[in-house]
N, C-alpha and C positions, 0 to 999 in steps of 0.2 A: 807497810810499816806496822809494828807491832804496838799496843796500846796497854799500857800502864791502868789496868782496873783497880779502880779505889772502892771499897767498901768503907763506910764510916758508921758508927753502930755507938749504941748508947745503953743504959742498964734495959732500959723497959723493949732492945729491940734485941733481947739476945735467942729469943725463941725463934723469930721469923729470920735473923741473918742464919742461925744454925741452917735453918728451912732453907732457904736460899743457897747457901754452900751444897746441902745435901742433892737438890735439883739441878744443880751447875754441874755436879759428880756426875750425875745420872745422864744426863745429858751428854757429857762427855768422854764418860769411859766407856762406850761403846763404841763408836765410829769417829767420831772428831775428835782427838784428844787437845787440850789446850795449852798450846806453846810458848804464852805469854806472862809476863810476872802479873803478882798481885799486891798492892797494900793495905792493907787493913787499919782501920782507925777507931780507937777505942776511947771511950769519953773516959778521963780518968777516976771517974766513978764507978767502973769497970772494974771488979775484981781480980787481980793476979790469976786464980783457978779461971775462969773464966775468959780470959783474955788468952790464954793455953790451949783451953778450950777449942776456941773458936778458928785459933791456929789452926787446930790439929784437924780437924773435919777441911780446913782449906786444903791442906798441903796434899789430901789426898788425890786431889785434882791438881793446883798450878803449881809448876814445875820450881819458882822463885816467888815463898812470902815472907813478907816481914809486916811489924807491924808497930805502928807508931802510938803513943799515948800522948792526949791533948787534952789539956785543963781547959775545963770549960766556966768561964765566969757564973756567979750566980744570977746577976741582971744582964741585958742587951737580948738578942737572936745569938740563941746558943746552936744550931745549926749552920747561922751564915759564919760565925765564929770559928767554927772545928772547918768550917769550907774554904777562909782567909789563911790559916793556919797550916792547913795541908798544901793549899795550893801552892803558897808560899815554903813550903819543903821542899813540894816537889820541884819547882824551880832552881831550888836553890842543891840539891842533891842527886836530879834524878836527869836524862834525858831523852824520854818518852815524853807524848801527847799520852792525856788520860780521859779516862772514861767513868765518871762519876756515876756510880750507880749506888746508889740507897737502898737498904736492905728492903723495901717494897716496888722495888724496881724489878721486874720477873722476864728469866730468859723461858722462852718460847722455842726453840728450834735446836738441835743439837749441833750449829752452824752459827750459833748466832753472836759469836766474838770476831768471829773471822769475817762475818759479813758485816760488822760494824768498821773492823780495819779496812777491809777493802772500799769501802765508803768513804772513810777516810783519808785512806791513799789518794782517793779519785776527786777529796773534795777540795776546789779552787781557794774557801775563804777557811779562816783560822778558826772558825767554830761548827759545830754538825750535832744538830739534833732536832726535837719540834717545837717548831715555833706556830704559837697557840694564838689566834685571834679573838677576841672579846671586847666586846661592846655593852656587856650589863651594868658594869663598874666604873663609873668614871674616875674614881678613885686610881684605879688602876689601868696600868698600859693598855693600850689598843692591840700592840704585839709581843713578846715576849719568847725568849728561849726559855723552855723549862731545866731545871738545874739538871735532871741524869741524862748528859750529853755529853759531848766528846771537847775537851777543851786542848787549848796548844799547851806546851811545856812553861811558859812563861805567861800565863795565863792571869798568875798575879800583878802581872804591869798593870793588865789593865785594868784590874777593880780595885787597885789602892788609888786610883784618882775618880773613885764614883761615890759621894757625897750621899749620907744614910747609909752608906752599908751593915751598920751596928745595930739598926733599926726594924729593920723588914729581909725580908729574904731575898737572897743575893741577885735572884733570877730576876727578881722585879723591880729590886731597885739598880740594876745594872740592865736594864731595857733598853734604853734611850743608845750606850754608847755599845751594848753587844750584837744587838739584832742586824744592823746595817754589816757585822763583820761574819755575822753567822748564815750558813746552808740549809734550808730543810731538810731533814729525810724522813722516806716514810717507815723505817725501819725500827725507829722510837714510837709508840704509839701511848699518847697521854691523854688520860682523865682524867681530871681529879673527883668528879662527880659534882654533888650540889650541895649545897649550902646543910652541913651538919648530917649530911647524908653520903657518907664514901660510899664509893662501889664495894658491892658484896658480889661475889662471884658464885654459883649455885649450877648443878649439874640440870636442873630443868627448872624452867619458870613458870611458875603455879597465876591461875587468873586473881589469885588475892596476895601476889608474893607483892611485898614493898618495890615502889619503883624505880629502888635504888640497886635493883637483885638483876643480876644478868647472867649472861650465860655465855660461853666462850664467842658463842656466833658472834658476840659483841666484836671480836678482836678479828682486823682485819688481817687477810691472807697475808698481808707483807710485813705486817710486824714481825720484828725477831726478838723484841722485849715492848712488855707491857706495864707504864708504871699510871696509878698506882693502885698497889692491892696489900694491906697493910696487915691485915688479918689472917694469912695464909694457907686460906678456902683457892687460890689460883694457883699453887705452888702445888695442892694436893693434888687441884682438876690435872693441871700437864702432867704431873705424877704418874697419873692414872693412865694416861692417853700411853705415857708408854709403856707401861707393862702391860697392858688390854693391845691383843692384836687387833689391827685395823689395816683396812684397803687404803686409808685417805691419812697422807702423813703429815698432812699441812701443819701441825703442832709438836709432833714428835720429831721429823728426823728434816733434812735437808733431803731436798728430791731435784734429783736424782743423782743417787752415791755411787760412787764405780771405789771399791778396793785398789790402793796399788797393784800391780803387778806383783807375785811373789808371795800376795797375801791369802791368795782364796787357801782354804784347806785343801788336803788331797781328799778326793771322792765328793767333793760340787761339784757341782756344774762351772763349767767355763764363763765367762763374759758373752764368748759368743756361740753358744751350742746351736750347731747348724739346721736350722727348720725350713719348709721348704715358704717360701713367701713371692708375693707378686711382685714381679718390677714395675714400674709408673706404664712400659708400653703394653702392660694386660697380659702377656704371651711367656715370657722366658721367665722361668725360677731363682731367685735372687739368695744369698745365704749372707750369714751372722745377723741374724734377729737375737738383740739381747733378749733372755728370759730372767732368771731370779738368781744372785749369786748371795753367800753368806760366810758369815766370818765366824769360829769357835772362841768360845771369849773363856775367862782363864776360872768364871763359877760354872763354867760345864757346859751354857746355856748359848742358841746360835743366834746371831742376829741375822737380818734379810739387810742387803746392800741397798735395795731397791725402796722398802717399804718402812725399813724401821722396825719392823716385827720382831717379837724373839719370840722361839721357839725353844722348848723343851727336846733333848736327844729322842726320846718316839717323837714327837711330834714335828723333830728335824727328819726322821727317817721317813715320815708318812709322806711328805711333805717330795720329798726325793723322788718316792714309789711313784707319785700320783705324775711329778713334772715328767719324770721318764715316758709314761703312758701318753700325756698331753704330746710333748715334741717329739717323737719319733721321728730319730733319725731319717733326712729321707737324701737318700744319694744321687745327685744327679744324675742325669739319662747318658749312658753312653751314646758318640755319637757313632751313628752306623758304619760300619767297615765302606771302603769302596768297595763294587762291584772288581771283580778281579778282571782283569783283561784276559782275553784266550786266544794264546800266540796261531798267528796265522799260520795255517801251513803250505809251503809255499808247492805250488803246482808239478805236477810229475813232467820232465821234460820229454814233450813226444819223440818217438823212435821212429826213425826213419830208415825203411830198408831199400836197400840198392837192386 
């Protein structure tokens, strides 16, 4: 099932959602394109130019956006507010499950919408996201779903019967009745960090960096979004990850990507370029070992199906030269002729004279 992604943004967040839409692009107009709508939600303190804006860099990626404007009171939780308000749209307008992501909620993987649907599809209870345990606070819940998760389309039922919501943010004071309806997954991965100290994200960690300073190793293999990073030092690092080729695509691409059929260019390499390889019994040569396929993308530039890499045209060509050399064709053994038979010849009948 496909997921209604909400983006909701406010004046002081218009740098890091541009940032955010531009990483969502990048991510996606390479290999995974994104099939699903999007809404965007702008605090109506949002500028007209601005709110245009923010359109325009979306639409260059999801296929359906629009975008809603929502007055935000001057007193209460003016986030749980714009969260009651949307959610209560979409119920009332829309019929997707949505995906509540905050413009410091950062996609990771160029996979990483289609593997929160497919999570979704798969998951048993009405809610899907991380749920955070904590014991420092007694103030606060012991469990708790965090807010950028996956909520059902009617999601407003149930926080217009949860008392405080005007008060505190929606995630915490809706504990007690969302958690028992909610799934983990480890697909959301959340910090918020510590106390006046968010996470800063930094390409190497120095012995006198703040130890609030991390580094991607932080983020574990299976996240496909990491919230949060509020500053958009983690929007640059994946940035980075995919235009720097690399062997290890755990951050750039989904592994392992196969092209439809019909997509490779002419003059790649097939899916399955035949090399000679060992069968499990040690003895006979086995064929179609995948090696490296790649797709021509429409700024000149190739991507690798396998790696996520893009390559430059030389550097697609070299890249060609070298696999050809590597797999050499190898053609199976003919099997040997039989031996021909050599027709008897049949015995001279003796003569017999009288």
């Amino acid at each position: 099932m496909k997921l209604l992604t909400v983006i909701p943004y406010c004046q002081k967040d218009l740098d890091i959602t541009a940032k955010l839409l531009e990483l969502i692009h990048e991510l996606a107009n390479v290999i995974v394109p994104i099939e699903s709508p999007l809404l965007l939600a702008a605090d109506s303190a949002v500028s007209r130019s601005d709110i245009d804006a923010i359109a325009a860099v979306a639409r260059k990626t999801f296929p359906w956006v629009k975008t809603m404007i929502v007055p935000v009171p001057s007193n209460g939780w003016a986030p749980t507010h714009m969260f009651r308000i949307i959610a209560a749209q979409i119920n009332a307008s829309y019929r997707l499950p949505f995906f509540w992501m905050e413009p410091d909620c950062i996609p990771l993987k160029r996979d990483w919408l289609a593997r929160l649907e497919e999570a979704y599809d798969n998951c048993p209870r009405r809610y899907l996201g991380a749920l955070v345990n904590q014991s420092a606070d007694p103030s606060l819940p012991s469990v708790h779903m965090t807010g950028c998760g996956i909520y059902p389309n009617d999601a407003i039922v149930d926080f217009r019967t949860i008392e405080g919501l005007n008060t505190q943010a929606w995630d915490i004071a809706g504990a007690k009745l969302i958690v028992p309806k909610a799934e983990h997954t480890p697909l959301i991965q959340h910090y918020w960090g510590m106390k006046d100290l968010p996470p800063v994200f930094v390409a190497q960690k120095l012995p006198d960096s703040p130890k609030n300073h991390l580094t991607m190793d932080f983020i574990r293999p299976d996240a496909v979004v990491f919230h949060r990073s509020k500053d958009g030092k983690l929007v640059d690092l994946v940035m980075g990850r995919l235009r720097k080729p690399t062997s290890n695509p755990e951050y750039s691409t989904a592994s392992p990507l196969h092209f439809p059929a019909g997509e490779l260019q002419p003059g790649t390499f097939e899916e399955t370029s035949p090399v000679k390889e060992v069968e499990p019994d040690g003895k006979s040569p086995g064929w179609g070992a995948t090696v490296e396929t790649f797709k021509k993308m429409a700024d000149g530039s190739w991507v690798c199906g396998q790696t996520g890499q893009i390559l430059s045209d030389k550097e697609y060509s070299e890249r060609i030269e070298r696999l050809k050399g590597t797999f050499a064709k190898v053609e199976p053994a003919k099997p040997k002729p039989a031996p021909k038979q050599q027709k008897k010849t049949p015995a001279p009948t003796p003569v017999t004279t009288q």
